[in-house]
Backbone of each chain as ProteinMPNN parsed JSONL, in Angstrom:
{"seq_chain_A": "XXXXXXXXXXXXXXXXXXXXXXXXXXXXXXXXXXXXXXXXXXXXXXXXXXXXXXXXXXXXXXXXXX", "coords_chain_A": {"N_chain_A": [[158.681, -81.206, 85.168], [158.265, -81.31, 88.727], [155.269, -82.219, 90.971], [153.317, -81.65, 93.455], [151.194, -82.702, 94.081], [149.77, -85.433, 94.558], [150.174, -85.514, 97.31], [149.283, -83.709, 98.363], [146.097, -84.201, 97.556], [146.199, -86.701, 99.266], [146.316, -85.096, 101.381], [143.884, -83.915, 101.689], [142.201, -85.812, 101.2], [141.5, -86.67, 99.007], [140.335, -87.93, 95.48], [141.954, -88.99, 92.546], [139.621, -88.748, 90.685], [137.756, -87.104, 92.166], [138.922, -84.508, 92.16], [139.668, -83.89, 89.639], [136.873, -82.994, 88.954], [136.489, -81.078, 90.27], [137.746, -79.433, 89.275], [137.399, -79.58, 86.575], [138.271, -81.198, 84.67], [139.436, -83.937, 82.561], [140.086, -87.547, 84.564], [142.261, -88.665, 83.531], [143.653, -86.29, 82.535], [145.058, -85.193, 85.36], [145.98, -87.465, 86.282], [148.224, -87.257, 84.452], [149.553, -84.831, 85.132], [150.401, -85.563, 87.248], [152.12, -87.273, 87.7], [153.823, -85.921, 85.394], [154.037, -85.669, 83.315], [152.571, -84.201, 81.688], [151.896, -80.39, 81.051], [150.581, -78.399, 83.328], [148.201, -75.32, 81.692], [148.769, -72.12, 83.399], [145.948, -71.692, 83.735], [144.676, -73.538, 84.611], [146.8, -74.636, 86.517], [146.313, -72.861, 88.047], [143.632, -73.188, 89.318], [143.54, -75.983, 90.338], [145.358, -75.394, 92.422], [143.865, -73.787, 93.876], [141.734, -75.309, 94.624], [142.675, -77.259, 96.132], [143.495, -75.896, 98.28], [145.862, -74.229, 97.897], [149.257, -72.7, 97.139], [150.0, -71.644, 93.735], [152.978, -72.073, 93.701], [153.541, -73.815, 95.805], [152.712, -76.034, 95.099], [154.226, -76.911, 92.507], [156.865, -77.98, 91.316], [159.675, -76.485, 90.318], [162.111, -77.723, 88.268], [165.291, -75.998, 87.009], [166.913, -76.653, 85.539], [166.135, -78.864, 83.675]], "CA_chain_A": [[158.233, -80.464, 86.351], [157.922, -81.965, 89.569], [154.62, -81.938, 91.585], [152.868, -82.383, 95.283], [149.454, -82.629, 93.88], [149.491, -86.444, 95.16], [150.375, -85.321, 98.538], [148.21, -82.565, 98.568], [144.868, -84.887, 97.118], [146.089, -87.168, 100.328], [145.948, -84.433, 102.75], [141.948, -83.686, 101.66], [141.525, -87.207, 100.837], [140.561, -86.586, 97.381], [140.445, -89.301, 94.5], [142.61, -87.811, 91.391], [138.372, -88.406, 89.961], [137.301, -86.213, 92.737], [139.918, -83.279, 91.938], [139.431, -83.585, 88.31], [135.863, -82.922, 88.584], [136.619, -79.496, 91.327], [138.735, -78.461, 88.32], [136.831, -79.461, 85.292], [139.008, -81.699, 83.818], [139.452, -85.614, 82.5], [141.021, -87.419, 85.04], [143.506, -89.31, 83.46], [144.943, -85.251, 82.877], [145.41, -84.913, 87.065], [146.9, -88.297, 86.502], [149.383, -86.88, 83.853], [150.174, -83.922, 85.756], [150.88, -85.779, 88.635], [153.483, -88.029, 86.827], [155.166, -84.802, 85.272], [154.014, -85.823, 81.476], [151.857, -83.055, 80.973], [152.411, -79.525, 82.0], [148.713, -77.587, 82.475], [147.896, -74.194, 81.707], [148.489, -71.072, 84.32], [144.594, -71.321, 84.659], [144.771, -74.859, 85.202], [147.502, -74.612, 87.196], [145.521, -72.371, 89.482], [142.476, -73.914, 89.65], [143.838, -76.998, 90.787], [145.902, -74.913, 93.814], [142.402, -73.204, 94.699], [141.113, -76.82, 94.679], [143.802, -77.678, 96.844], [143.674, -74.443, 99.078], [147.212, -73.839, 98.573], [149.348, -71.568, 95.913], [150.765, -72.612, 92.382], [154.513, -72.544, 93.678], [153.774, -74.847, 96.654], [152.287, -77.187, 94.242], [154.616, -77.152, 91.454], [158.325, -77.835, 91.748], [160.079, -76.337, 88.896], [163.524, -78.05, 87.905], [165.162, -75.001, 85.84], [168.172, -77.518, 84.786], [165.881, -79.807, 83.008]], "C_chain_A": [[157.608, -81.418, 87.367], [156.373, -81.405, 90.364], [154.174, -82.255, 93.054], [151.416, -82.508, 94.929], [149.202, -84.41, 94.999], [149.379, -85.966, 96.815], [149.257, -84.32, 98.742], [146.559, -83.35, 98.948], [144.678, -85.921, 98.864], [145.247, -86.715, 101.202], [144.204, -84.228, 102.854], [141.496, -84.788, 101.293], [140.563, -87.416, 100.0], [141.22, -87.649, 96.424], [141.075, -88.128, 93.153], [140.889, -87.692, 90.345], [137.729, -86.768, 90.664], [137.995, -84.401, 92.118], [139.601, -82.398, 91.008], [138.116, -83.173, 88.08], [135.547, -81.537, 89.303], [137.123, -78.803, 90.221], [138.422, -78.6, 87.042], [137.074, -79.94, 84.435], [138.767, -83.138, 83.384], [140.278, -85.98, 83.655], [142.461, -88.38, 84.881], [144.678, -87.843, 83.304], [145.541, -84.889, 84.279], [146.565, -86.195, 86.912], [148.17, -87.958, 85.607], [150.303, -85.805, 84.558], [150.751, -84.742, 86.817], [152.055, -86.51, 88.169], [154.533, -87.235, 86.044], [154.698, -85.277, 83.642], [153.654, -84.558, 81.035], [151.935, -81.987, 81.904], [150.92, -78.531, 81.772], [149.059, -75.795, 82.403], [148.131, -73.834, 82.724], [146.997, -71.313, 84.903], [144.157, -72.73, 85.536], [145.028, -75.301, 86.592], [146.993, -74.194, 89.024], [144.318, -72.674, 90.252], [142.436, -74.925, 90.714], [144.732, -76.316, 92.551], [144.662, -74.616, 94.117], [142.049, -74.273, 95.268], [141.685, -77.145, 96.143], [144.0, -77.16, 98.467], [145.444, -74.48, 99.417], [147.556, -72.476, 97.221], [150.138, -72.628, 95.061], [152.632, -73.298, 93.102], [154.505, -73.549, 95.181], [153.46, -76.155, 96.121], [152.877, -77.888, 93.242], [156.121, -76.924, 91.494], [159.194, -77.426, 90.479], [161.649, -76.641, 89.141], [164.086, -77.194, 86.924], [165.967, -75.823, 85.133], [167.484, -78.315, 83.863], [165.548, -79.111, 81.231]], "O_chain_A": [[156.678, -82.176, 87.089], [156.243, -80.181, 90.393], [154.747, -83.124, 93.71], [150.565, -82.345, 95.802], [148.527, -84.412, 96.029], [148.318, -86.177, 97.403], [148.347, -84.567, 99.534], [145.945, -83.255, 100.011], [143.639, -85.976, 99.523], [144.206, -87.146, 101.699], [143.492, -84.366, 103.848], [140.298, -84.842, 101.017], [139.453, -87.948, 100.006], [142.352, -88.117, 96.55], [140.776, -86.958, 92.914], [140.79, -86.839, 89.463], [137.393, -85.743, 90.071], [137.334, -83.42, 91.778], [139.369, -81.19, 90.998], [137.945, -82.897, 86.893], [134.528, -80.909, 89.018], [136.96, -77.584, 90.17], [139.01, -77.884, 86.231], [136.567, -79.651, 83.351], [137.762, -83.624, 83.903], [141.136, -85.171, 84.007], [143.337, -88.687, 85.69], [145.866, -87.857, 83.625], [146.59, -84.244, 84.262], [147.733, -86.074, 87.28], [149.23, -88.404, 86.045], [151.532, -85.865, 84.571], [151.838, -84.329, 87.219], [153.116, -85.971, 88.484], [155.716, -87.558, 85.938], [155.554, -84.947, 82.821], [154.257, -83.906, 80.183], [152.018, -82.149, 83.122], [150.371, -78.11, 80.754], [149.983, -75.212, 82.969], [147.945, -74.702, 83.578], [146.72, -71.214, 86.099], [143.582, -72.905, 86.611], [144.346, -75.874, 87.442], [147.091, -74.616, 90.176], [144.068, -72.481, 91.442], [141.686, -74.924, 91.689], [144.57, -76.894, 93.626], [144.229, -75.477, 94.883], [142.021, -74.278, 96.499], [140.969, -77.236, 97.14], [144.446, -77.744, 99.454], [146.082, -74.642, 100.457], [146.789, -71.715, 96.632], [150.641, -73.726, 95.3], [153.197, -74.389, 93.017], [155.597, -73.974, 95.558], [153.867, -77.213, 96.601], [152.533, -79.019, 92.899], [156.584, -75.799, 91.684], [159.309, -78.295, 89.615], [162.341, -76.032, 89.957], [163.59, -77.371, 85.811], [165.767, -75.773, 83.919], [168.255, -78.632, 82.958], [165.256, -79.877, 80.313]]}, "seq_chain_B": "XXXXXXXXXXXXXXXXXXXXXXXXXXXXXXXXXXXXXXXXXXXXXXXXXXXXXXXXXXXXXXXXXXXXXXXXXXXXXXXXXXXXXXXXXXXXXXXXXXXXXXXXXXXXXXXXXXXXXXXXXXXXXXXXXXXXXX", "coords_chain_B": {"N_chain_B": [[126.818, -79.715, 76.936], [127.21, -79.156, 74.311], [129.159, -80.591, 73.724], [127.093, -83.323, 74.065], [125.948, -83.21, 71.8], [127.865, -83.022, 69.698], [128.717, -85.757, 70.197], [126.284, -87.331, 69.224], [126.311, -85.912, 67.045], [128.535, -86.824, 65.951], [127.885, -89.917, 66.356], [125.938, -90.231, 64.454], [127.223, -89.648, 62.084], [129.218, -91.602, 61.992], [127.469, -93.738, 61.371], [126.064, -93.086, 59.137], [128.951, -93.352, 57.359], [129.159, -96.315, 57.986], [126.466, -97.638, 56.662], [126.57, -96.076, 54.113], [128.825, -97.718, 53.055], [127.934, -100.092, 53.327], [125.854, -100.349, 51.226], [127.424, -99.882, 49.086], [129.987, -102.079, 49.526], [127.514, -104.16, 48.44], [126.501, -102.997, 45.847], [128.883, -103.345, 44.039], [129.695, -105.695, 43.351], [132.315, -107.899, 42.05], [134.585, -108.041, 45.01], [138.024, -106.499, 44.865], [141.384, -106.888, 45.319], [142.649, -104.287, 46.468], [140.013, -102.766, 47.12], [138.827, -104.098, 48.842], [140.975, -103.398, 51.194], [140.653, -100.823, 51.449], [138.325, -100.778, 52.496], [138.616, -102.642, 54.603], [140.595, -100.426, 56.322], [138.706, -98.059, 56.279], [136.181, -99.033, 58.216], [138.612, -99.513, 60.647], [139.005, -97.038, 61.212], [135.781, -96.232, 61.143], [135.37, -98.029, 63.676], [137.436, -96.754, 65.905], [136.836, -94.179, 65.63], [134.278, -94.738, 67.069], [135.12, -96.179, 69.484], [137.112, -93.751, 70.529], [134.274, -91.781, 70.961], [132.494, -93.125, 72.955], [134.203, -93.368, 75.078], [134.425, -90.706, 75.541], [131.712, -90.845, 76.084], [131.525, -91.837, 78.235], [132.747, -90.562, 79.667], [131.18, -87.993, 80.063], [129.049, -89.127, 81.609], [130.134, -90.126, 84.172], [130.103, -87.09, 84.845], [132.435, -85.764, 84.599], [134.324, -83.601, 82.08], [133.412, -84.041, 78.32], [136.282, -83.236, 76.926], [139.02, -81.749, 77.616], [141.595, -79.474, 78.3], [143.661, -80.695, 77.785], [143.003, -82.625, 75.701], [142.428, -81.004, 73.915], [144.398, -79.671, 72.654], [145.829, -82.56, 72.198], [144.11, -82.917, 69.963], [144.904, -80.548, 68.096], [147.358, -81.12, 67.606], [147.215, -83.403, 66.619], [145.607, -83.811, 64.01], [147.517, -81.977, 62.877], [149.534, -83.785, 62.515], [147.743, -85.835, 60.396], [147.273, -84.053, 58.543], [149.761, -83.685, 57.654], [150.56, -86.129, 56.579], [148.872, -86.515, 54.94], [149.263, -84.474, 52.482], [151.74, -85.369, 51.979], [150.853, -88.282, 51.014], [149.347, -87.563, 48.961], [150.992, -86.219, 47.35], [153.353, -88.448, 47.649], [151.974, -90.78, 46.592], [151.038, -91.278, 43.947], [153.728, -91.572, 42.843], [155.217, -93.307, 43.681], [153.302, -95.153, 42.901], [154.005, -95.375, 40.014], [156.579, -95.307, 39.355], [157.128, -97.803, 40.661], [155.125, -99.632, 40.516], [154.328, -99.407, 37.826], [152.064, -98.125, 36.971], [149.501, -95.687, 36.3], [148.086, -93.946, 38.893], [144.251, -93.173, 39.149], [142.294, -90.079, 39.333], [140.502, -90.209, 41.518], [141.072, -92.653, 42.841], [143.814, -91.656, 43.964], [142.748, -89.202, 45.595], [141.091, -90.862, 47.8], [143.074, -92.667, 48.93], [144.127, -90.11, 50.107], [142.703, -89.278, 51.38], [142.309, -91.833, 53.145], [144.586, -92.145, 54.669], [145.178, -89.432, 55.53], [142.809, -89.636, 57.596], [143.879, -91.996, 58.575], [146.27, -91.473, 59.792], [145.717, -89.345, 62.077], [143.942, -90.678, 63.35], [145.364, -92.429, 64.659], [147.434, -90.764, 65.774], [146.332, -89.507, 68.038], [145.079, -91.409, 69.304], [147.332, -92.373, 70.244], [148.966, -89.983, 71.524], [147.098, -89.306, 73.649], [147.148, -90.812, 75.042], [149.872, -91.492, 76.009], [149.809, -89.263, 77.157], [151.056, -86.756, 75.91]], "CA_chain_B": [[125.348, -79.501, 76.06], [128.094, -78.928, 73.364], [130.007, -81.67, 73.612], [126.342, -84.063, 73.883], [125.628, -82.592, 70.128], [129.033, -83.207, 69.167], [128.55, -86.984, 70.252], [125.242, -87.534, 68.774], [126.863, -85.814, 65.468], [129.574, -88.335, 65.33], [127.556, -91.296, 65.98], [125.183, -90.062, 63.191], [128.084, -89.709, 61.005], [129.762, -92.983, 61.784], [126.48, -94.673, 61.477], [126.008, -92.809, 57.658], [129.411, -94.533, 56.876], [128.587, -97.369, 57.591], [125.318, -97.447, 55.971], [127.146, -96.199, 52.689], [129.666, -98.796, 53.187], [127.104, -101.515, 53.296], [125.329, -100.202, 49.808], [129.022, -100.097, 48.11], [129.527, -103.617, 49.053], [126.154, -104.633, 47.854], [126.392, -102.711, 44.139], [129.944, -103.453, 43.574], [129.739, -107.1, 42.514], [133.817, -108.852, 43.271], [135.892, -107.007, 45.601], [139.222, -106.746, 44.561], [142.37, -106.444, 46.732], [142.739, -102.529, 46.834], [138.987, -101.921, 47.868], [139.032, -105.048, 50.266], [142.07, -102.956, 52.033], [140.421, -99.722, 51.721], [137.114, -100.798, 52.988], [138.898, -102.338, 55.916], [141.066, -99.03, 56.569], [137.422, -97.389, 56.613], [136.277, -99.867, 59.158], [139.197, -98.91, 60.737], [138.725, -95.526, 61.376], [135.078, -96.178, 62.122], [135.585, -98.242, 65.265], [138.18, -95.677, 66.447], [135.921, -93.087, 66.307], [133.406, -94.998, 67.94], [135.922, -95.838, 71.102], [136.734, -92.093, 71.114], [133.077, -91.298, 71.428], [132.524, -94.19, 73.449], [135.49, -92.734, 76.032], [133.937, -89.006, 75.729], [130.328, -90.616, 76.789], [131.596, -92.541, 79.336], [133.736, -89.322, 81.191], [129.734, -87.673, 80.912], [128.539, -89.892, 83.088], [130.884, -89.711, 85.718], [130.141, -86.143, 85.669], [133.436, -85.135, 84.076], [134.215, -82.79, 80.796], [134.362, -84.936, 77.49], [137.422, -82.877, 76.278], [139.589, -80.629, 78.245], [142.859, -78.164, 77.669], [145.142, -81.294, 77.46], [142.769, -83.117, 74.387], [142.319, -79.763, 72.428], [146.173, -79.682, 72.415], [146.293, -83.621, 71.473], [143.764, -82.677, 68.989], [145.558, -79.774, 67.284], [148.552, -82.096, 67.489], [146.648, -85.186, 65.631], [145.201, -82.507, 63.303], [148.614, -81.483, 61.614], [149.855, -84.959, 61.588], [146.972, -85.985, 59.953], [147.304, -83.113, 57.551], [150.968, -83.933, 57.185], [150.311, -87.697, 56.068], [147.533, -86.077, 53.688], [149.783, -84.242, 51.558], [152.675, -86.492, 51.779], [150.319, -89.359, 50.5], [148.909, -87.118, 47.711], [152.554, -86.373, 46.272], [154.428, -89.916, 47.259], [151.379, -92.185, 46.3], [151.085, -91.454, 41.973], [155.099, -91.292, 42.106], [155.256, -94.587, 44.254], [152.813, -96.429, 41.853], [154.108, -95.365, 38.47], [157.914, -95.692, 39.535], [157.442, -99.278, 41.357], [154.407, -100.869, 40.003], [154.19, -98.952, 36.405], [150.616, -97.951, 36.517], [149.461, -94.343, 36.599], [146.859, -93.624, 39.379], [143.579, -92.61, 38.589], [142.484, -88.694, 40.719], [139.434, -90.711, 42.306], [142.341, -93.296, 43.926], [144.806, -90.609, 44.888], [142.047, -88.882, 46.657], [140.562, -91.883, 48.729], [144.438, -92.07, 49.663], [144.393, -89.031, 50.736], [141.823, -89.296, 53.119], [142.47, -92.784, 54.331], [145.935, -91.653, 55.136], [145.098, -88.543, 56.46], [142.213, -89.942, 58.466], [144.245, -93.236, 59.872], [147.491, -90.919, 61.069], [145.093, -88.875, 62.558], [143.469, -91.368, 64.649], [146.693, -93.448, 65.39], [148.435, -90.223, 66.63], [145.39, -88.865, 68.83], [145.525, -92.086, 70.5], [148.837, -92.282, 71.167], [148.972, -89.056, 72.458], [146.064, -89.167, 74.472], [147.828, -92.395, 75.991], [151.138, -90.877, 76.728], [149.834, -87.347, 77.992], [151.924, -85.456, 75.695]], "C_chain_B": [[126.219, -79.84, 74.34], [128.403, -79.979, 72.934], [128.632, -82.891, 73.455], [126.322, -83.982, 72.255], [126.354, -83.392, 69.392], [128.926, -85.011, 69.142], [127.549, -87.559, 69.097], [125.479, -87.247, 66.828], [127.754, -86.689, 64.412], [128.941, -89.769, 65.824], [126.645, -91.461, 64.84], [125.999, -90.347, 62.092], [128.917, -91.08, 60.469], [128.055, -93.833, 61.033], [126.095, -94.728, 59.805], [127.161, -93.415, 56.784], [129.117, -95.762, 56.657], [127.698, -97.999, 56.707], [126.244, -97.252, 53.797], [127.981, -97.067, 52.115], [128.829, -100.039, 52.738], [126.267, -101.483, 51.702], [126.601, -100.264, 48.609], [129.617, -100.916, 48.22], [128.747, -104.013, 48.504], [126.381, -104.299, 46.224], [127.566, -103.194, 43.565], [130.842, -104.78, 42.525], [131.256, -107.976, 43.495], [134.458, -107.986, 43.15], [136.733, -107.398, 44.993], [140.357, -106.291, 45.71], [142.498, -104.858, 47.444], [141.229, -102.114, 47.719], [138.564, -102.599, 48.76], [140.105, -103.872, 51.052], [141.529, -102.026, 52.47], [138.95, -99.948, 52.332], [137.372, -101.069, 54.674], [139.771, -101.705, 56.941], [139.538, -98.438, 57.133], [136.844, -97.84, 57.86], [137.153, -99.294, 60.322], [139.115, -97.839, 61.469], [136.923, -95.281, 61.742], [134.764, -96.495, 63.528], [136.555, -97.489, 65.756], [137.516, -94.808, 67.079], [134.541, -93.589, 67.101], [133.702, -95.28, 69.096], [135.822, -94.62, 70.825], [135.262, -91.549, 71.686], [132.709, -92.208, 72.893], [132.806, -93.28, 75.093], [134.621, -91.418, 76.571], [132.213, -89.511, 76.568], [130.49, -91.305, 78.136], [132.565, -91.16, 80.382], [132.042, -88.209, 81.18], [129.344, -87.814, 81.727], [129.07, -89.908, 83.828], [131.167, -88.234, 85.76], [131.656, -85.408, 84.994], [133.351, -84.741, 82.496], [134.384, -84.246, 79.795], [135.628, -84.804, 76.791], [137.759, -82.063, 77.296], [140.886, -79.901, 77.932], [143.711, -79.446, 76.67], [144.679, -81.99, 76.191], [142.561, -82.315, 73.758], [143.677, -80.105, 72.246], [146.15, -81.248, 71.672], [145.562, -83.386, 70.267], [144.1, -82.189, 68.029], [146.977, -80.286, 66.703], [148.284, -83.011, 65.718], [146.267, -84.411, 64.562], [146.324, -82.35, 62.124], [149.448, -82.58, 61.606], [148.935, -85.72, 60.448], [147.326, -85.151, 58.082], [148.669, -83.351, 56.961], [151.329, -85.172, 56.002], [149.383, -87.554, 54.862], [148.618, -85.665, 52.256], [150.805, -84.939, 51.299], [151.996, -88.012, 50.632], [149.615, -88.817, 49.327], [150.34, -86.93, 46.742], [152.996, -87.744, 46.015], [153.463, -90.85, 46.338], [151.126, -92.32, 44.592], [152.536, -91.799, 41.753], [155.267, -93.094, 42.46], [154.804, -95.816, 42.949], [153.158, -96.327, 40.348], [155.558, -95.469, 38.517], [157.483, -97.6, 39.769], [156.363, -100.226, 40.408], [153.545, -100.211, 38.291], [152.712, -98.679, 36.259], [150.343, -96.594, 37.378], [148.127, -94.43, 37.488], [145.554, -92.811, 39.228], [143.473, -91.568, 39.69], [141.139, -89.094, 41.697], [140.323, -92.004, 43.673], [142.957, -92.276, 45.013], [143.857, -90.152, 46.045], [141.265, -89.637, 47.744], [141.953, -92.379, 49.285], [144.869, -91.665, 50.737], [143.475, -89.232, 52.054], [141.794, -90.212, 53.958], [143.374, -92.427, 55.002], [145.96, -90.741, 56.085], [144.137, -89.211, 57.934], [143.097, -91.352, 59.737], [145.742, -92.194, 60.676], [146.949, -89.786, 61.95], [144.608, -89.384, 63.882], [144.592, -92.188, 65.341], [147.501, -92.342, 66.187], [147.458, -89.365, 67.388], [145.302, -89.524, 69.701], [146.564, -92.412, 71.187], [148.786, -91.174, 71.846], [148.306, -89.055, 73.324], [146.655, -89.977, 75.36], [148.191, -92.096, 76.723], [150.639, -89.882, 77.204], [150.404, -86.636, 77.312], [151.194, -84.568, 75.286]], "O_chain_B": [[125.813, -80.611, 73.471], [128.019, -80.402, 71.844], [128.98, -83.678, 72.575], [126.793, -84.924, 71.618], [125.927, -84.252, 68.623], [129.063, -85.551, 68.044], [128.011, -88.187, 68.144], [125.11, -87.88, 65.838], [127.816, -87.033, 63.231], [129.638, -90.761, 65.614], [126.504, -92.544, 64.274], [125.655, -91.144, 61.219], [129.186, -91.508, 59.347], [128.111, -94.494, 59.996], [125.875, -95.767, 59.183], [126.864, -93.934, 55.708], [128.868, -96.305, 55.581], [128.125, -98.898, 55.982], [126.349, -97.985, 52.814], [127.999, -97.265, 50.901], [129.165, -100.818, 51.846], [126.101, -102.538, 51.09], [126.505, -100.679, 47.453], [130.225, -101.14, 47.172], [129.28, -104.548, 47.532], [126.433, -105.224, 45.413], [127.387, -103.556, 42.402], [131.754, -104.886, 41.705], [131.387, -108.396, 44.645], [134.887, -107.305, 42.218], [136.638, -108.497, 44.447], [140.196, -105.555, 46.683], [142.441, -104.496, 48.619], [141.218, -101.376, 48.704], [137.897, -102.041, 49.631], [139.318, -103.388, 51.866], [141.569, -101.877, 53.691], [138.46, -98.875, 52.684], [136.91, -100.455, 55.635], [139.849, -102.107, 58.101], [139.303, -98.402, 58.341], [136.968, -97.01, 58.761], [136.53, -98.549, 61.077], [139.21, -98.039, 62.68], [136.619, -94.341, 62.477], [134.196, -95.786, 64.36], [136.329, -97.884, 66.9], [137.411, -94.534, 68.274], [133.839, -92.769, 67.693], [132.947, -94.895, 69.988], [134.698, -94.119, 70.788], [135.182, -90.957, 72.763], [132.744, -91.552, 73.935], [132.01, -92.785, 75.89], [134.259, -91.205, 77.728], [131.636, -88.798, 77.39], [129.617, -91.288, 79.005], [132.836, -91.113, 81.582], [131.751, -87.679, 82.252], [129.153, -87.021, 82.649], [128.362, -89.572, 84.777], [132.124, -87.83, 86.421], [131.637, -84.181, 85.084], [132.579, -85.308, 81.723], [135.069, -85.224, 80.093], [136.149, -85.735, 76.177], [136.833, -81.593, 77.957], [140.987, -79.91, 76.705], [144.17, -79.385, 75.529], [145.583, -82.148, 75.369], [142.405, -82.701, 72.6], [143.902, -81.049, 71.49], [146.467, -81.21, 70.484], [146.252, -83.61, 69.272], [143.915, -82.774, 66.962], [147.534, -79.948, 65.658], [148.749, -83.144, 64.586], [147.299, -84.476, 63.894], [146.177, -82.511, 60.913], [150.26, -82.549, 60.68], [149.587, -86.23, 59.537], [147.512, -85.622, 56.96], [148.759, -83.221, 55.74], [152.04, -85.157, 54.998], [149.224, -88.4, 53.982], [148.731, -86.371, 51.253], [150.854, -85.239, 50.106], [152.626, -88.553, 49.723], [149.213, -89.697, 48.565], [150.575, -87.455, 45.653], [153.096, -88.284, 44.913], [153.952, -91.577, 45.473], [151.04, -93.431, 44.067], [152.816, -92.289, 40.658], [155.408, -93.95, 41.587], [155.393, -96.732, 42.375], [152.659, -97.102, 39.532], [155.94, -95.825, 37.402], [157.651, -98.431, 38.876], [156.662, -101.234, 39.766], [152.456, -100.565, 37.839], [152.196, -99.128, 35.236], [150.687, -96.339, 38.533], [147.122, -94.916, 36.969], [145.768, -91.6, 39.171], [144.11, -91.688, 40.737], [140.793, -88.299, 42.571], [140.169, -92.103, 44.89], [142.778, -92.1, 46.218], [144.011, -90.536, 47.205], [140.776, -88.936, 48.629], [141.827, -92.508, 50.503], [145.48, -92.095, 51.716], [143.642, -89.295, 53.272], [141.475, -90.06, 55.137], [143.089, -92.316, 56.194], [146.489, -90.88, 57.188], [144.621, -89.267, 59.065], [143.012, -91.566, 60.946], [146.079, -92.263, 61.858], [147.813, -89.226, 62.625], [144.715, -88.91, 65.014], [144.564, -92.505, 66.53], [148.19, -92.708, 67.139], [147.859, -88.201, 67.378], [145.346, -89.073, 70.846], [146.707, -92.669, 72.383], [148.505, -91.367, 73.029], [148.966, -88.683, 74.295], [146.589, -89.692, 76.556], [147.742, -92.077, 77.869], [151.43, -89.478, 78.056], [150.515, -85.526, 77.831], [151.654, -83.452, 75.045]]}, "name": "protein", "num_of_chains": 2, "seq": "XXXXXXXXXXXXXXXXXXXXXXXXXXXXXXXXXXXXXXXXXXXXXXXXXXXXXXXXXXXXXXXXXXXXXXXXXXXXXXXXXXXXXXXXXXXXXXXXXXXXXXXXXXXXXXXXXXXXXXXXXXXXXXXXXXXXXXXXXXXXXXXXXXXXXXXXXXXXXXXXXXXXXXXXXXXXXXXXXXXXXXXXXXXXXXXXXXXXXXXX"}
């Protein structure tokens, strides 16, 4: 699963530390998500859009073929 | 608050290894090869868990969780490999040594085995995972 979190973190000129700490997390997991290793939770998922101020499906590119 | 406890529990605990470690050298008189190996297996598995803790007190201080969704999951992961390597090494390891090297294991062996085994694929596949992200 592809993401825009990088692009996103740009646009508010947040550190993947900063993000991870709006959303409660470690941040080497922001750094996994963002690389497509790890796929987070729905609540996760949403957290991190709130964070973001956007929604899950602008954030999260789903490849169904893969 | 949780997770401080949790720290403080496992450096107590490492620290009580050790400690027992250091009196079971001392009474034991001359090591021999097997409890040379298994002492530094133990070893082992205490500096591990002292990075891990280590790791967890250092994401405190910057204010971040010491565990979150994605290390419960590597946990529950490391957990049933762990557990996998446990019973595997309680069956293969009497058949191993009385097929190959003709000597029946005593149930105080097998079980120190068991738990190095379990305990080192435990920590070897918690850090890998944790590594990779899976």
């Amino acid at each position: 699963m592809k993401t825009r979190i990088k692009e996103f973190r740009a646009r508010y000129d947040l550190t993947q530390e900063d993000l991870a700490r709006k959303v409660g997390v470690r941040r080497e997991t922001i750094l996994f998500i963002e690389k497509g290793k790890y796929n987070p939770s729905l609540k996760l998922a949403y957290d991190i859009a709130q964070a973001l101020n956007t929604t899950i499906d602008e954030l999260f590119i789903f490849n169904e073929n893969k | 608050m949780k997770d401080k406890i949790g720290i403080v529990v496992g450096i107590g605990i490492a620290v009580l290894v050790l400690v027992t470690l250091y009196f079971y050298v001392q009474n034991i008189g001359n090591l021999e090869l097997e409890e040379i190996i298994s002492i530094i297996i133990v070893i082992i598995l205490v500096a591990l868990v002292l990075y891990i803790l280590w790791d967890r007190i250092k994401n405190i201080k910057r204010g971040l969780p010491a565990q979150d969704e994605r290390l419960k999951i590597t946990n529950y992961k490391a957990c049933y490999y762990g557990f996998i390597a446990s019973i595997w090494s309680a069956v293969l390891s009497p058949l191993v040594s009385g097929i190959f090297f003709d000597y029946e294991l005593e149930g105080h062996y097998v079980t120190a085995i068991v738990v190095l085994c379990g305990g080192l694929a435990f920590m070897i596949s918690y850090l890998y995972l944790a590594w990779q992200g899976k």
